[in-house]
VOKE-492691 format. One record per residue (C-alpha): residue number from 1; residue in three letters; chain; x, y, z. Coordinates in steps of 0.02 Angstrom, whole numbers, m for minus. Layout:
# residues N
node resi=NUM resn=ala chain=A c1=X c2=Y c3=Z
...
END
This chain:
# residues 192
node resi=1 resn=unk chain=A c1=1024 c2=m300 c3=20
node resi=2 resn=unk chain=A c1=881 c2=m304 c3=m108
node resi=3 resn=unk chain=A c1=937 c2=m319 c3=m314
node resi=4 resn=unk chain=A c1=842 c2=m180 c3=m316
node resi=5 resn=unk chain=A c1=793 c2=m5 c3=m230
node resi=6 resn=unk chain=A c1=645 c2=m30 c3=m135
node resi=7 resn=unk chain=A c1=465 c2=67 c3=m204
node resi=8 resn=unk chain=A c1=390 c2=66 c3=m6
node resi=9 resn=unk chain=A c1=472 c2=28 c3=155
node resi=10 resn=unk chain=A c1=362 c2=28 c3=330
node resi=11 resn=unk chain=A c1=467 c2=43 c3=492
node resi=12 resn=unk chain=A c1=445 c2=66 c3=673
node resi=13 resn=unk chain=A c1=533 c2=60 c3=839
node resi=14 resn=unk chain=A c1=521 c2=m133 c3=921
node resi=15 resn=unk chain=A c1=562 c2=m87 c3=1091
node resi=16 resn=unk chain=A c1=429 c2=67 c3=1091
node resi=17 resn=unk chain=A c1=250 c2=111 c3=1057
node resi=18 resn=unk chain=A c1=257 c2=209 c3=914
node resi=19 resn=unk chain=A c1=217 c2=257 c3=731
node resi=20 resn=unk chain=A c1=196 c2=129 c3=603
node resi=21 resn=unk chain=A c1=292 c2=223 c3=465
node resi=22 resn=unk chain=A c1=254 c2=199 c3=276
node resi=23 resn=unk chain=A c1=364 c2=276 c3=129
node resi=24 resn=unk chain=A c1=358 c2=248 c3=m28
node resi=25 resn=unk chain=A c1=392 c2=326 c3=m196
node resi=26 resn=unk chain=A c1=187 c2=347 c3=m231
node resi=27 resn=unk chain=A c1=187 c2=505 c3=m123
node resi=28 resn=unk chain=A c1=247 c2=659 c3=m157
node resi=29 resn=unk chain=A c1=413 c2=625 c3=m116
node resi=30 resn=unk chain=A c1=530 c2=497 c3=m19
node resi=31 resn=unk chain=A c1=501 c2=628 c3=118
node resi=32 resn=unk chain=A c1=325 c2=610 c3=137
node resi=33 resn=unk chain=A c1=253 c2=452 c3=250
node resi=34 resn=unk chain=A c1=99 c2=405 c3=329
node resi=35 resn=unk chain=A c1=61 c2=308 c3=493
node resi=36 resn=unk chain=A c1=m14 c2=140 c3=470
node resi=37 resn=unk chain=A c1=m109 c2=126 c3=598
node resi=38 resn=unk chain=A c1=m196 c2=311 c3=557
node resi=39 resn=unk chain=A c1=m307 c2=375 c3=424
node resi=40 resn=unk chain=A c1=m205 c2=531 c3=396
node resi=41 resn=unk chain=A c1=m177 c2=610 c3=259
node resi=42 resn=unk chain=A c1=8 c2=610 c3=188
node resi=43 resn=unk chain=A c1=147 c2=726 c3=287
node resi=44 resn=unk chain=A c1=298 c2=797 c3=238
node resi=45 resn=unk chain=A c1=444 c2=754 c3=366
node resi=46 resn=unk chain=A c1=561 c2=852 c3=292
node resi=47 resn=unk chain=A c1=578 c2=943 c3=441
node resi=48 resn=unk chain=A c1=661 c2=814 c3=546
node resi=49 resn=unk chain=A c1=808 c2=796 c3=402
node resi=50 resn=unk chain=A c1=781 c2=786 c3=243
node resi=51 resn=unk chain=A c1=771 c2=589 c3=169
node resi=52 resn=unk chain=A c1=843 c2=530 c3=m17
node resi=53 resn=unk chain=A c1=750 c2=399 c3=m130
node resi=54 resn=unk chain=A c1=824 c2=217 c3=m56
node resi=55 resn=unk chain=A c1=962 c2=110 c3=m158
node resi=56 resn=unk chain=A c1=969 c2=m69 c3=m172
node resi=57 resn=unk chain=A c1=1075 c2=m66 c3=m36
node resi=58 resn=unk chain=A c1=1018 c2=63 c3=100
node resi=59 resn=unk chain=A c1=875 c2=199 c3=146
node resi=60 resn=unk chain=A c1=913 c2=347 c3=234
node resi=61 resn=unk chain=A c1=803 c2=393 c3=396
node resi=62 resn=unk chain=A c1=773 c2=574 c3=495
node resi=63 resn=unk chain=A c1=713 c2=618 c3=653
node resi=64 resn=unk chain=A c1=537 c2=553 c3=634
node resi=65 resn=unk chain=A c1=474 c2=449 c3=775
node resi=66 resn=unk chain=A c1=472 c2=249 c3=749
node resi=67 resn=unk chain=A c1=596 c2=300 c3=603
node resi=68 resn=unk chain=A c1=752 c2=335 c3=685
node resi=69 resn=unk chain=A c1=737 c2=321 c3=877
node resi=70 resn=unk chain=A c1=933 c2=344 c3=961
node resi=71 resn=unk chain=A c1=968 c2=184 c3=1056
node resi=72 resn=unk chain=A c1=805 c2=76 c3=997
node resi=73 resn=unk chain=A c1=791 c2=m83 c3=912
node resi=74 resn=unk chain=A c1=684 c2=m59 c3=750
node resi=75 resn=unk chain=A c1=616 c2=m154 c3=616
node resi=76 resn=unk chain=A c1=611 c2=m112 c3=425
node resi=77 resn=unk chain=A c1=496 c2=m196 c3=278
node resi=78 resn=unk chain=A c1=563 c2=m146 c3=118
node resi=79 resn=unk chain=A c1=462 c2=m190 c3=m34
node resi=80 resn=unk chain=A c1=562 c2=m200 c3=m221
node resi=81 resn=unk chain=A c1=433 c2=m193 c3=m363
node resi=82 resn=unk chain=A c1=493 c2=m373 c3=m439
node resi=83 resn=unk chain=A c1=396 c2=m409 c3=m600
node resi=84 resn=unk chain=A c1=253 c2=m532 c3=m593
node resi=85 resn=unk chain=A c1=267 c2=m540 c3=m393
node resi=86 resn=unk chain=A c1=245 c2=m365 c3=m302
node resi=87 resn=unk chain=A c1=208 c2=m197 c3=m371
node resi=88 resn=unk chain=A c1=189 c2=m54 c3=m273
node resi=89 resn=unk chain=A c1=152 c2=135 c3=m353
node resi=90 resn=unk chain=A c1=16 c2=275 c3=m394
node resi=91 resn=unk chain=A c1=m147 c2=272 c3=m471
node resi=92 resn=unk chain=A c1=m284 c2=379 c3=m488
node resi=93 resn=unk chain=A c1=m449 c2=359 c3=m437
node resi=94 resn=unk chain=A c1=m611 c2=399 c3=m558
node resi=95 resn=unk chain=A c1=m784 c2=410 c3=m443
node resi=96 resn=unk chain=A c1=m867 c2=284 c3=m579
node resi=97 resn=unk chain=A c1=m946 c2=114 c3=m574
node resi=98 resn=unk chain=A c1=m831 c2=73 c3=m745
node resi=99 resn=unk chain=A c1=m687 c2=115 c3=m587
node resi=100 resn=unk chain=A c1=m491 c2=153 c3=m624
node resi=101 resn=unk chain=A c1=m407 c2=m3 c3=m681
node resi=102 resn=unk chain=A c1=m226 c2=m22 c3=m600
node resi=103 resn=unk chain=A c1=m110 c2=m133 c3=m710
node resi=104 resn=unk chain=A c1=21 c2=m234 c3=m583
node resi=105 resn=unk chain=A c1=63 c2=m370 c3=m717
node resi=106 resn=unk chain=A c1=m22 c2=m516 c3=m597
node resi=107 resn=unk chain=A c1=m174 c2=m576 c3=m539
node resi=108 resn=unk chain=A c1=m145 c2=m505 c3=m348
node resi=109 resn=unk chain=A c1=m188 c2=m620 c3=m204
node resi=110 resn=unk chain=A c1=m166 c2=m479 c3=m111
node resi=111 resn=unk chain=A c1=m195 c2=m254 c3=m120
node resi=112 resn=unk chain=A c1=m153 c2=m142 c3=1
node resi=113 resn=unk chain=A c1=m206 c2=45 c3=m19
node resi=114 resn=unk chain=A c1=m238 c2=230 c3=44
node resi=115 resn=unk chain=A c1=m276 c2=391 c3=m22
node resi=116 resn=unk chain=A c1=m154 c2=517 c3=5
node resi=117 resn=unk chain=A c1=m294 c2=611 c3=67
node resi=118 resn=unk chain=A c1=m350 c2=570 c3=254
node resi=119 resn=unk chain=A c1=m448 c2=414 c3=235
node resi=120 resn=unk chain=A c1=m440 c2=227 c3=288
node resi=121 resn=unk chain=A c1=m290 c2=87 c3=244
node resi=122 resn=unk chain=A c1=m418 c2=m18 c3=147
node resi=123 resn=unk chain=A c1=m347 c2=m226 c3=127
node resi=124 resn=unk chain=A c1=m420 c2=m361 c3=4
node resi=125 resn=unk chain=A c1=m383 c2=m510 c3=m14
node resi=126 resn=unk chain=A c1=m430 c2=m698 c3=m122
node resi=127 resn=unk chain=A c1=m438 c2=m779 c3=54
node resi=128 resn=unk chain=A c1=m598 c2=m687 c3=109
node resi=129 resn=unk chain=A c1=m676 c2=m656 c3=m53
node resi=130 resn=unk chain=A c1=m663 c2=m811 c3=m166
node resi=131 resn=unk chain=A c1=m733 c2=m740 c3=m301
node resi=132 resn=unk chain=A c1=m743 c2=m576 c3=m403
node resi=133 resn=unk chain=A c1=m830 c2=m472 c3=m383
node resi=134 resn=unk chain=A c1=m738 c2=m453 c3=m199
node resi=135 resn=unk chain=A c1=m816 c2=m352 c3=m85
node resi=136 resn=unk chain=A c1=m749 c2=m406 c3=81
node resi=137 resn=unk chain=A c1=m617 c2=m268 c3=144
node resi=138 resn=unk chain=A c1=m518 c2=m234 c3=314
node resi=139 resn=unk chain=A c1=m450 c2=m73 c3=363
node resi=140 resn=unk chain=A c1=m271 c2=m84 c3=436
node resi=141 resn=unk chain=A c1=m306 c2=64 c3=548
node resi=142 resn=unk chain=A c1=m442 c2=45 c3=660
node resi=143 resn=unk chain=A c1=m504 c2=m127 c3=744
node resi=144 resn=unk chain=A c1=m674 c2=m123 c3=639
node resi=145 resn=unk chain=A c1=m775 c2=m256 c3=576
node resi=146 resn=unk chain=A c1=m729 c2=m336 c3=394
node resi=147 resn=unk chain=A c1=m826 c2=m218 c3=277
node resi=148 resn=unk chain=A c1=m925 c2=m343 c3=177
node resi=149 resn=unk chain=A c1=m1047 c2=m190 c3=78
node resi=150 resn=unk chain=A c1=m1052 c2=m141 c3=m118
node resi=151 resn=unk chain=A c1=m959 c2=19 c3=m76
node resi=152 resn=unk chain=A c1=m775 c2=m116 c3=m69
node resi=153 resn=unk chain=A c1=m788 c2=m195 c3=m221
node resi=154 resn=unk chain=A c1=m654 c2=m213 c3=m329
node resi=155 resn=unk chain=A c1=m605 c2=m358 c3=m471
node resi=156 resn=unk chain=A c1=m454 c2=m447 c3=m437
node resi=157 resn=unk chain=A c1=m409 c2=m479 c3=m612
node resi=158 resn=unk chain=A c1=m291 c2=m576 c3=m697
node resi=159 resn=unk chain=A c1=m135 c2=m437 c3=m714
node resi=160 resn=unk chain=A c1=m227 c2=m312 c3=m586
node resi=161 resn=unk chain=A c1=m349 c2=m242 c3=m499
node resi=162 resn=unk chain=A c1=m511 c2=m130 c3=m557
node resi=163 resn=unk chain=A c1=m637 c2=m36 c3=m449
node resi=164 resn=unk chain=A c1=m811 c2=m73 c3=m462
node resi=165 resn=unk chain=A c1=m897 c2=51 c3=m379
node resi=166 resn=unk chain=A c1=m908 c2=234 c3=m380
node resi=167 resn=unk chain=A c1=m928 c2=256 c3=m211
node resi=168 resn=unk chain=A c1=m792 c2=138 c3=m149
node resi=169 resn=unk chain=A c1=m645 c2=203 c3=m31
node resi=170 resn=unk chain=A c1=m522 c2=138 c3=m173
node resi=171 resn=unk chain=A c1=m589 c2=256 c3=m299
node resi=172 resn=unk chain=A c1=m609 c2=427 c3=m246
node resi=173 resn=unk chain=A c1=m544 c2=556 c3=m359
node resi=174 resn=unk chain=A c1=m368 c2=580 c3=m291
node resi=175 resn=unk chain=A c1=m215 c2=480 c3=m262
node resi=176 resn=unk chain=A c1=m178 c2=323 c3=m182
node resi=177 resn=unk chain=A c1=m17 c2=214 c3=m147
node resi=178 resn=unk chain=A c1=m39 c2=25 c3=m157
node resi=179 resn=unk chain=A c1=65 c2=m118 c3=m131
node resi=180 resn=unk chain=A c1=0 c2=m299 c3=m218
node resi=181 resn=unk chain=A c1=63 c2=m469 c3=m201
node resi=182 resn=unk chain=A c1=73 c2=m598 c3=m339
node resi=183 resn=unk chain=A c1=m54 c2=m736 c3=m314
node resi=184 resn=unk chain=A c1=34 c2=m841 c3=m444
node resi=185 resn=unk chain=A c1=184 c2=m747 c3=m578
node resi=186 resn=unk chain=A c1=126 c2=m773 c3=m752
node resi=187 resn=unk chain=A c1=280 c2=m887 c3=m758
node resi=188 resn=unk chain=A c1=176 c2=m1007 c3=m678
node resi=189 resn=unk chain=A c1=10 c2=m967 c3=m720
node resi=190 resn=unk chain=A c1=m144 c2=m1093 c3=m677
node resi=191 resn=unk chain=A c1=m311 c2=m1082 c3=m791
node resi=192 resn=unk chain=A c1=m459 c2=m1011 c3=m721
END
């Protein structure tokens, strides 16, 4: 029912203790997913049925468990890149201080991201860290502490985001998904 096909969806089974599901058209393919609540690396499902890219309309599910579960009540959040509100897609890591910078067209309020790679969901935010540099980051999959070190930081800039660290989880040399939120569309812009 979006106006347009969704770039990610997450899913998982309501009524049963299960995978967190995450698709999106960053990874290989719309049949590749990775667990939310994991650090693993990205898996082809393709195996369980074979899944087409979503319309505006629908997504198609296999056999994956928490994705299509026979008789269970599940829950699906689908995410439409809408310009100057959320953006979700690909980038690149570099391994430098002067850190890939990922244009999503709005200062985000918000970044989620993993490496396709095994490696840690990785959250910041402009609640936490008020300023830029940020440098306070959760990760989605495990119930650890905020990580408040250098290795996290990142600018939240005014139409993206840039890594600021060569060491940081966001900028290894391989390929992440990400999905940002709009703290304010251009539209409406404030000063800063």
């Amino acid at each position: 029912g979006l106006s347009r096909a969704p770039s990610m969806f997450i899913t998982k089974s309501i009524t049963t203790t299960g995978n967190w599901w995450v698709f999106s058209d960053g990874q290989t393919s719309w049949n590749y997913g990775m667990n939310l609540q994991s650090d693993g690396a990205s898996v082809d499902k393709a195996g369980n049925g074979s899944m087409s890219a979503p319309t505006s309309t629908v997504f198609t599910t296999n056999w994956t468990d928490g994705l299509n579960e026979p008789n269970k009540d599940m829950i699906a959040y689908c995410f439409a890149n809408t310009e100057g509100y959320i953006k979700s897609d690909s980038y690149v890591g570099n391994s430098s201080d002067d850190g890939t910078f990922v244009y999503t067209g709005f200062r985000p309020a918000f970044v989620l991201n993993k490496p396709l790679v095994a490696g840690n969901w990785r959250q910041q935010d402009i609640k936490r860290s008020l300023f830029n540099v940020t440098q306070s980051s959760l990760s989605n999959n495990n119930n650890a502490a905020q990580d408040t070190g250098a290795s996290v930081q990142i600018d939240l800039l005014s139409n993206g985001f840039k890594m600021r660290n060569s060491q940081t989880p966001w900028n290894q040399t391989t390929t992440f998904v990400y999905l940002a939120f709009a703290e304010n569309p251009f539209k409406y812009a404030t000063a800063r």
